[in-house]
C-alpha positions in Angstrom: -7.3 -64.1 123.7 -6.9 -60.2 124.2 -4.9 -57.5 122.7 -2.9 -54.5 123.4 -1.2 -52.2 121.6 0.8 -49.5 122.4 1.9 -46.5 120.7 5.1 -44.5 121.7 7.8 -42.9 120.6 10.4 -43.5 123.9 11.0 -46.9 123.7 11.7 -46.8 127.6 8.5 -46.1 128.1 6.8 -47.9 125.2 8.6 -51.5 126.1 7.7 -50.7 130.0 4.0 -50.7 128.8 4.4 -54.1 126.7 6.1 -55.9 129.5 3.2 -55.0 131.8 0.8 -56.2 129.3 2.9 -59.7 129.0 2.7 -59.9 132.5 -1.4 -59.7 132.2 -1.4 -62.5 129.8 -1.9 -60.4 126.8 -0.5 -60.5 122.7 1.4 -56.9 122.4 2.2 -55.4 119.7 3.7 -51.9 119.7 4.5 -49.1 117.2 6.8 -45.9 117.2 3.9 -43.7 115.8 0.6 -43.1 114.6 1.3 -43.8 111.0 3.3 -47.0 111.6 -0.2 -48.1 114.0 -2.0 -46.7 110.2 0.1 -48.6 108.1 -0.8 -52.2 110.5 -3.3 -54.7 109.4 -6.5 -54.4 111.3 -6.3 -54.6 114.9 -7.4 -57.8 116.6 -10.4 -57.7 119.1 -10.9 -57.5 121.7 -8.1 -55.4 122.6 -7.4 -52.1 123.6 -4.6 -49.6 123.0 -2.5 -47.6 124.6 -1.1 -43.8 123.2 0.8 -41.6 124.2 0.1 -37.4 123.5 2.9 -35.9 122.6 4.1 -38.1 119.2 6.2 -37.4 116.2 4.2 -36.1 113.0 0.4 -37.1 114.2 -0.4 -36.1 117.5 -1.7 -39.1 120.0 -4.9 -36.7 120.0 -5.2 -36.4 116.6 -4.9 -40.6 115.9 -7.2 -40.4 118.9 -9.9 -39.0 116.9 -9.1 -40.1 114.0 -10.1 -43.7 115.5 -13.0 -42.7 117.2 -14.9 -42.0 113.9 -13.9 -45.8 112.7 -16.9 -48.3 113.0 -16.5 -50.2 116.0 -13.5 -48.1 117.3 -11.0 -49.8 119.9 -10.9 -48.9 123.1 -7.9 -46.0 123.7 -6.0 -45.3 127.0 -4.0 -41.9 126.9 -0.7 -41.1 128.4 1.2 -37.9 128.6 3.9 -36.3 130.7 2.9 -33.0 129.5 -1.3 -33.3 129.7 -2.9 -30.3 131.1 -6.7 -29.7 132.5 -7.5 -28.7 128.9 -6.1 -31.7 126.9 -7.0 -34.0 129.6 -10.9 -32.6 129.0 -10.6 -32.7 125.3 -9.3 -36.9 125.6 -12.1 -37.7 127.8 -15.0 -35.9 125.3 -13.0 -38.1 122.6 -14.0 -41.1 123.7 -10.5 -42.3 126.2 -11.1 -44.6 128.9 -8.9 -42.7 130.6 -5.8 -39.9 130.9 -3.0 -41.6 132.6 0.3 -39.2 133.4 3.9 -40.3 133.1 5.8 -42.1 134.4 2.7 -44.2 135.2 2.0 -46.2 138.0 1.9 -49.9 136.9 -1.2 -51.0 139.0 -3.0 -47.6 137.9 -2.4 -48.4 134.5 -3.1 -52.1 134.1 -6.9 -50.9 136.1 -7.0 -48.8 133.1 -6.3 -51.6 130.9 -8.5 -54.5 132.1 -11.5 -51.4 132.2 -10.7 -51.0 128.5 -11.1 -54.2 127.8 -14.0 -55.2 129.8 -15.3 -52.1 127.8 -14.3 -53.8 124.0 -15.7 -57.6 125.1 -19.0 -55.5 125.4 -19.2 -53.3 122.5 -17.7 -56.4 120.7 -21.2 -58.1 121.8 -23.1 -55.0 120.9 -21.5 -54.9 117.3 -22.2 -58.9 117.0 -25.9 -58.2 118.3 -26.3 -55.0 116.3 -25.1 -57.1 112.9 -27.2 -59.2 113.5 -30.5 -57.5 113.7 -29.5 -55.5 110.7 -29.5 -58.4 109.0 -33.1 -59.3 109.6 -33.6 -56.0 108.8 -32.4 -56.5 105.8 -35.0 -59.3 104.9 -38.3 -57.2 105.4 -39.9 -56.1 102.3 -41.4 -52.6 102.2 -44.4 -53.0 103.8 -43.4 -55.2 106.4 -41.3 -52.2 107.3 -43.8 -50.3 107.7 -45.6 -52.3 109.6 -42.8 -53.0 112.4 -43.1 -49.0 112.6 -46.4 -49.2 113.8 -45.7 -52.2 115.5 -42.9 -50.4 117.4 -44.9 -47.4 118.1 -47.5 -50.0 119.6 -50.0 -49.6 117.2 -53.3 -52.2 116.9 -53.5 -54.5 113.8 -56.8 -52.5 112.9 -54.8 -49.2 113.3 -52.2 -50.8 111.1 -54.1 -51.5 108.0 -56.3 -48.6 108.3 -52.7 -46.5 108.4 -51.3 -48.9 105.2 -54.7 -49.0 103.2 -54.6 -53.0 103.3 -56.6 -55.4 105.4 -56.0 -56.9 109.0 -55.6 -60.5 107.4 -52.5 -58.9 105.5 -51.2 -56.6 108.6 -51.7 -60.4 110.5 -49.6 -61.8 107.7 -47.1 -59.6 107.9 -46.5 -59.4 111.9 -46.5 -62.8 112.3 -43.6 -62.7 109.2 -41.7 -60.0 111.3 -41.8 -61.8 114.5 -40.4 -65.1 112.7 -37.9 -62.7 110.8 -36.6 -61.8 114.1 -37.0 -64.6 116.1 -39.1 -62.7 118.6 -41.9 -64.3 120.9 -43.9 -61.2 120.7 -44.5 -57.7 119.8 -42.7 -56.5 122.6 -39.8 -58.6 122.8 -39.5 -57.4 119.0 -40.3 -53.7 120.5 -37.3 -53.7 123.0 -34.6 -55.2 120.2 -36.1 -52.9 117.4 -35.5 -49.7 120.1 -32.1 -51.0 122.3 -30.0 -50.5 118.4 -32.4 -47.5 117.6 -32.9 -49.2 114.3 -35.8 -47.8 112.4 -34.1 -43.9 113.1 -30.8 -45.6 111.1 -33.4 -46.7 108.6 -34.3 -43.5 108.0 -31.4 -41.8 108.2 -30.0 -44.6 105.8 -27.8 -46.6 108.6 -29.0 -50.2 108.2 -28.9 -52.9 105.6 -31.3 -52.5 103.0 -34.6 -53.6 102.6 -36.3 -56.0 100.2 -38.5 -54.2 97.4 -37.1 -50.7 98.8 -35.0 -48.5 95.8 -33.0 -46.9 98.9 -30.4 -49.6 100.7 -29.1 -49.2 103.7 -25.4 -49.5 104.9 -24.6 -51.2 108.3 -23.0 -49.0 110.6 -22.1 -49.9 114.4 -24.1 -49.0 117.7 -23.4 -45.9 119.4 -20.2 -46.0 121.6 -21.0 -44.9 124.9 -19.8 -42.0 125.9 -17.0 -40.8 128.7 -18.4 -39.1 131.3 -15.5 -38.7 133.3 -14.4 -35.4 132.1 -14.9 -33.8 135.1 -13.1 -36.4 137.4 -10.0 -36.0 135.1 -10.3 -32.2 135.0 -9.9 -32.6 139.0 -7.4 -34.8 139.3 -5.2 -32.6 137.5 -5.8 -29.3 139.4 
């Protein structure tokens, strides 16, 4: 099951955008405002929603980036009757699928809709993944940290305890704890799923759940989003 929501304050145009979601098979739920969308329980995923710019009291923009600093932030569709190049741009560098003008075409807009949320069924996977590995992060003592750093940075066993001032039985002891830990073949199928979430930089920047024997835990936080890169398209299609 998939979600859309839909914030609006014309209720023309805010029930024209539910009954094209009912049409697509999807659960709706819409809101007059940003602060009424606040006030809701947390959004079911995957989903996507769809605001419009110009609101009463918080501007669409403003809940717009409001949301994109959120863990895991949905996936946002922006609509305006007023949007020019500049606001379009600044939608686009915020994260929006897309910038959709009113009164909206209904096969432009549900394009826009399936895209975001083809977009949340992936970072829903990412987040799933990304919890995941944090976990087994989580279960590494401080040396077997360590040692998946050098492993990471391909480093030999010898290297390894040489580096760590232990012996190669231990460093042996320890990668062979890792790869268990993980799940992982070998070093570099551990390698790739160490790198794809960029885990050991959240380590040390304090972005991932904390480690065994370590007096500094670490708090989960999601994978990047990706970023729009349509900003120029947009920009275009408004000249």
């Amino acid at each position: 099951m998939s979600y859309l929501y839909v914030v609006d304050d014309d209720r023309y145009s805010r029930d024209s955008v539910v009954g094209l979601g009912e049409s697509m098979g999807l659960t709706c739920q819409a809101f007059d405002s940003a602060d009424a969308l606040l006030r809701a329980p947390t959004l079911k995923r995957p989903g996507c929603l769809v605001l419009d710019i110009m609101l009463e009291g918080m501007s669409g923009i403003d809940l717009q980036s409001r949301l994109a600093q959120e863990y895991n932030s949905i996936p946002v569709i922006m609509m305006s009757g007023y949007a020019d190049v500049s606001v379009a741009v600044q939608c686009m560098e915020a994260g929006a699928v897309t910038l959709i003008e009113k009164p909206s075409d209904p096969r432009r807009l549900e394009r826009a809709i399936r895209e975001g949320l083809q977009r949340d069924q992936k970072q829903q996977k990412e987040a799933a993944r990304f919890q995941e590995l944090s976990e087994h992060v989580g279960t590494l003592t401080s040396r077997e940290q360590r040692v998946l750093d050098q492993v990471v940075h391909g480093r030999l066993n010898k290297s390894i305890a040489r580096e760590l001032d232990v012996s190669v039985r231990t460093v042996e002891g320890d990668r062979a704890k890792i790869l268990k830990k993980f799940n992982a073949a070998t070093a570099t199928e551990l390698a790739s799923m160490v790198t794809e979430h960029d885990l050991l930089e959240k380590q040390r920047r304090g972005g991932v759940a904390g480690a065994r024997g370590s007096s500094s835990p670490w708090t989960p936080r999601a994978p990047q989003r990706e970023s729009a890169h349509r900003s120029n398209e947009i920009a275009h299609s408004h000249c």
